[in-house]
C-alpha positions as CSV (number, residue, x, y, z in Angstrom):
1,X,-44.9,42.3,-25.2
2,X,-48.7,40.9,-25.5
3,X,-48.6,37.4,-24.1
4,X,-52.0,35.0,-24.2
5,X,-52.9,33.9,-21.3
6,X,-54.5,30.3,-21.1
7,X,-55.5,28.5,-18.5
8,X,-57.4,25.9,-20.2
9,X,-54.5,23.9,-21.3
10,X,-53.4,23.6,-17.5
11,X,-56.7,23.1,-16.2
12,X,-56.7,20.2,-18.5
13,X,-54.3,18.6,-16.2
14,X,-55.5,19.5,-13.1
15,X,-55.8,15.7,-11.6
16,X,-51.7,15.6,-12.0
17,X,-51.4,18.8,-10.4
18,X,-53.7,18.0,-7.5
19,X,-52.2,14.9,-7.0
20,X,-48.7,16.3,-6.6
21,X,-50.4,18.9,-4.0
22,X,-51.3,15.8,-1.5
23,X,-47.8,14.5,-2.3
24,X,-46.8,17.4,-1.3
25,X,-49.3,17.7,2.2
26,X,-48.0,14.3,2.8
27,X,-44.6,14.5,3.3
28,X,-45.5,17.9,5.1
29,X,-47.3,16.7,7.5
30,X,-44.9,13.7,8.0
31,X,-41.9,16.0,8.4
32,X,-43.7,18.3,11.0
33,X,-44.4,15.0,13.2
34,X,-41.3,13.9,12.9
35,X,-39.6,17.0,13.3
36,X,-41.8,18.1,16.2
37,X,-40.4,14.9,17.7
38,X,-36.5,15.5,17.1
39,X,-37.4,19.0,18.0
40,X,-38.2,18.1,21.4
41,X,-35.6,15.7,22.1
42,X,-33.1,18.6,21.0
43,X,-34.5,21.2,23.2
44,X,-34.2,19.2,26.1
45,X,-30.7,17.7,25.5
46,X,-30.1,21.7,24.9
47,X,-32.0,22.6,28.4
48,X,-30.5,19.5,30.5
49,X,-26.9,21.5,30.6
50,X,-24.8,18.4,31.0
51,X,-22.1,18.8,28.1
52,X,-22.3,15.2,26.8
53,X,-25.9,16.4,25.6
54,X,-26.0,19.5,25.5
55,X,-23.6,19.9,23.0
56,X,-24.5,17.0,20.5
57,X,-27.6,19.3,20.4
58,X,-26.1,22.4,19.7
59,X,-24.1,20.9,17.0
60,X,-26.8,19.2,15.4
61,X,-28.9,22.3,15.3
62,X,-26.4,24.6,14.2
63,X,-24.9,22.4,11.3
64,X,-29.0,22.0,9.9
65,X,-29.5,25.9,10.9
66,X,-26.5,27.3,8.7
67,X,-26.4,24.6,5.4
68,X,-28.8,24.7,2.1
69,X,-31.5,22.4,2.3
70,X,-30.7,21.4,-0.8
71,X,-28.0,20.1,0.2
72,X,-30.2,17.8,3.2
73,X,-31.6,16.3,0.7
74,X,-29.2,15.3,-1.9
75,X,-27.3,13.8,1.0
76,X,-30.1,12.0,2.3
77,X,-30.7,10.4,-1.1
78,X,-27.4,9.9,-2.9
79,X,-24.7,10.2,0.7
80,X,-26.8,7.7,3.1
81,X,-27.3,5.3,0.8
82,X,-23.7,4.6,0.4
83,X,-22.8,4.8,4.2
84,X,-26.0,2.7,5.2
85,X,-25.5,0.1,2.8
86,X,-28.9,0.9,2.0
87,X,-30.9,2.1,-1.2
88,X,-33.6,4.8,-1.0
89,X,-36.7,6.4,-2.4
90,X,-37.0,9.7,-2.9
91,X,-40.4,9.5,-0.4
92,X,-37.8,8.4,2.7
93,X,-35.1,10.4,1.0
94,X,-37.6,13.7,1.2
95,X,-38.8,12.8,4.8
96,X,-35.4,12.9,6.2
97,X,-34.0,15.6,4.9
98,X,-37.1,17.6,6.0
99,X,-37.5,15.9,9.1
100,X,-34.2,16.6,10.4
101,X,-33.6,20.2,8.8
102,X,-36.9,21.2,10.6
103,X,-36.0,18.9,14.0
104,X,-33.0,21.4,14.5
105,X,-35.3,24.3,14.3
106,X,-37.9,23.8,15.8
107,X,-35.4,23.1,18.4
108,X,-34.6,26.3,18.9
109,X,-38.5,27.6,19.0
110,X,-38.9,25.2,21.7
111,X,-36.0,25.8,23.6
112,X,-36.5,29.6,23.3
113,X,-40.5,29.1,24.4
114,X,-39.1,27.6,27.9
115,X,-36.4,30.1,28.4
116,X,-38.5,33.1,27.6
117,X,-40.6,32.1,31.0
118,X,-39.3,34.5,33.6
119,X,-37.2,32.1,36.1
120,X,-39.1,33.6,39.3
121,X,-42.0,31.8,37.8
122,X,-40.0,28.5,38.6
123,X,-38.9,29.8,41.6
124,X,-41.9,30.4,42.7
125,X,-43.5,27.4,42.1
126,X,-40.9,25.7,43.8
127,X,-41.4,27.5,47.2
128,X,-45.2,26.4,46.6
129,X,-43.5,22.6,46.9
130,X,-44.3,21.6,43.4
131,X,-41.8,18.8,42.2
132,X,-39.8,20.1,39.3
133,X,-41.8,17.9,36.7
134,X,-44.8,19.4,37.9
135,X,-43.8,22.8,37.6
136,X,-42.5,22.4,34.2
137,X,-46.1,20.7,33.4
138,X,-48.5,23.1,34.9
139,X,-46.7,26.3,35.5
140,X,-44.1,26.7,32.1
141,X,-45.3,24.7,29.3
142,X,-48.7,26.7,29.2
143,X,-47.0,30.0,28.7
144,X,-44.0,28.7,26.5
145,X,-46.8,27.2,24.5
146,X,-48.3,30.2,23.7
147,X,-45.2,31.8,22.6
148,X,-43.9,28.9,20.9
149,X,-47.0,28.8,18.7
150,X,-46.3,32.2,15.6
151,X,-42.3,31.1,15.4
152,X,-44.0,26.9,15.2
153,X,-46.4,28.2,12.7
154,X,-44.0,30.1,10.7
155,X,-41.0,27.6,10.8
156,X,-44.2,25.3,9.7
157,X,-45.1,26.9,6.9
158,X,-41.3,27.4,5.8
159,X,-40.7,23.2,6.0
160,X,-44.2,23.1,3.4
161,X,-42.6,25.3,0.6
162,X,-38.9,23.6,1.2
163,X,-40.9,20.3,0.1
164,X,-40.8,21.6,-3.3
165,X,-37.0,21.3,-3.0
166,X,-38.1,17.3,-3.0
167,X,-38.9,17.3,-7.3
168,X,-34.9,17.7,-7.6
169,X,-35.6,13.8,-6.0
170,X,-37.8,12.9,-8.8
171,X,-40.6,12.5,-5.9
172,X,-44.1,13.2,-7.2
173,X,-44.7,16.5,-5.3
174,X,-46.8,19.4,-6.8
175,X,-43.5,20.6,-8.4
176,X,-42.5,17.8,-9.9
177,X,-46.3,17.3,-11.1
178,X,-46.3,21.1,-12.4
179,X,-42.8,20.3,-14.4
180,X,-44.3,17.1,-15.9
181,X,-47.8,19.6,-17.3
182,X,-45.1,22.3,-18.2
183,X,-43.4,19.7,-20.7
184,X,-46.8,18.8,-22.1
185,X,-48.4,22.2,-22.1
186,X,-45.5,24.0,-22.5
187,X,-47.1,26.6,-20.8
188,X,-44.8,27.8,-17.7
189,X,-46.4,31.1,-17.1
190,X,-50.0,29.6,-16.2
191,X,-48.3,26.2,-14.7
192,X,-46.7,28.0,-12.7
193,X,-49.2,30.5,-11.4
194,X,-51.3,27.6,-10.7
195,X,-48.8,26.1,-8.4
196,X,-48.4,29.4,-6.5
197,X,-52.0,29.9,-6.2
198,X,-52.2,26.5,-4.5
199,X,-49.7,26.7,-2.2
200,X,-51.2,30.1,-1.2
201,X,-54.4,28.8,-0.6
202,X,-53.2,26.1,1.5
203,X,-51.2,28.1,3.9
204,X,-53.4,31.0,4.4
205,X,-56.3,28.3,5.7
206,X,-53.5,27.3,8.0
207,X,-52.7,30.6,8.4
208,X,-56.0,31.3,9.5
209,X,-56.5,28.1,11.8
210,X,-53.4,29.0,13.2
211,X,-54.7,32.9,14.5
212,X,-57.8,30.8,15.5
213,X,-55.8,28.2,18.3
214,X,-53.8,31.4,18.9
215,X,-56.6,33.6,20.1
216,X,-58.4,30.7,22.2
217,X,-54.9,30.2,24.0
218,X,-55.0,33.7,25.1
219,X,-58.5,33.4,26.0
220,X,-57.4,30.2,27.9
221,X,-54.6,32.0,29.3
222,X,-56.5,35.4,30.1
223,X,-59.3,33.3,32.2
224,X,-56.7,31.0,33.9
225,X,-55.2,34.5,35.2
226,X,-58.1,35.9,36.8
């Protein structure tokens, strides 16, 4: 089957599609932040082994870790509205849903980064007579930072292409922008391709920045060492 290719009648509507791509890098980088934050507060409810925490945390995690983020958000827009009392938009709605979803695993990349530390490295820093705070500061977070970083990256870079998962919202992301040129246009193929071809150049640069902090920890690490 010979199909035309044309570009031109997207390209036409590039503003729309670029504007839906910072929508997009918006509530992305929102959702990291935020879910960096309820991350952290996870894994150490997780690492603090008194129950009334610890398993909260575990629930939490493991409900977000084994349902459809689809599901996240449709709750977060249409479900908490009716038990809050409260209305909405699909911007908060979107945030929430990826916020929480990505809390519960980074989480787990966290908790794994501090556990992965062999535990004669805190006992050894303990018979040195550092407090425990101290040893968690200067002798574990460095190295569980530098393992945490490819599963961060790569759990990052998952949350970005879930926030296309926000258009079923009706929020302005590069989806929802690429759906509203497909009905003009009606030209999927190329629409489509376009959005692809965005989304891949934008992770590979952070793809790239990423092996860039990556190599300087090592190098960090490696000197510290000698």
């Amino acid at each position: 089957m010979n199909y035309d290719w044309d570009f031109g009648a997207v390209w036409n509507y590039r503003q729309m599609l670029f504007e839906g791509a910072l929508g997009t890098l918006k509530i992305a980088a929102v959702a990291i932040l935020m879910g960096v934050v309820i991350g952290a507060m996870l894994a150490t409810m997780r690492l603090s082994k008194v129950r009334w925490l610890e398993y909260p945390a575990l629930w939490f995690t493991e409900f977000y870790r084994n349902t459809p983020p689809l599901i996240h958000f449709f709750w977060a827009f249409y479900a908490l509205p009716v038990v809050l009392g409260v209305s909405l938009d699909p911007y908060v709605a979107a945030i929430i849903a990826l916020s929480t979803q990505s809390g519960a695993f980074y989480a787990e990349v966290f908790r794994g980064g501090v556990i992965s530390v062999e535990r004669g490295q805190w006992e050894g820093a303990r018979a040195l007579g550092m407090k425990p705070q101290n040893v968690l500061r200067r002798v574990i977070l460095p190295q569980a930072l530098q393992r945490m970083l490819p599963p961060f990256m790569e759990r990052s870079f998952e949350l970005i292409k879930t926030t296309a998962l926000a258009s079923t919202l009706a929020y302005s992301d590069l989806l929802y922008q690429a759906m509203q040129v497909n009905s003009i246009t009606f030209r999927p193929l190329e629409v489509y391709t376009f959005v692809a071809a965005i989304f891949f150049v934008t992770l590979l640069v952070l793809s790239m920045l990423a092996h860039v902090v990556e190599a300087r920890l090592s190098r960090s690490s490696y000197q510290s060492a000698r």
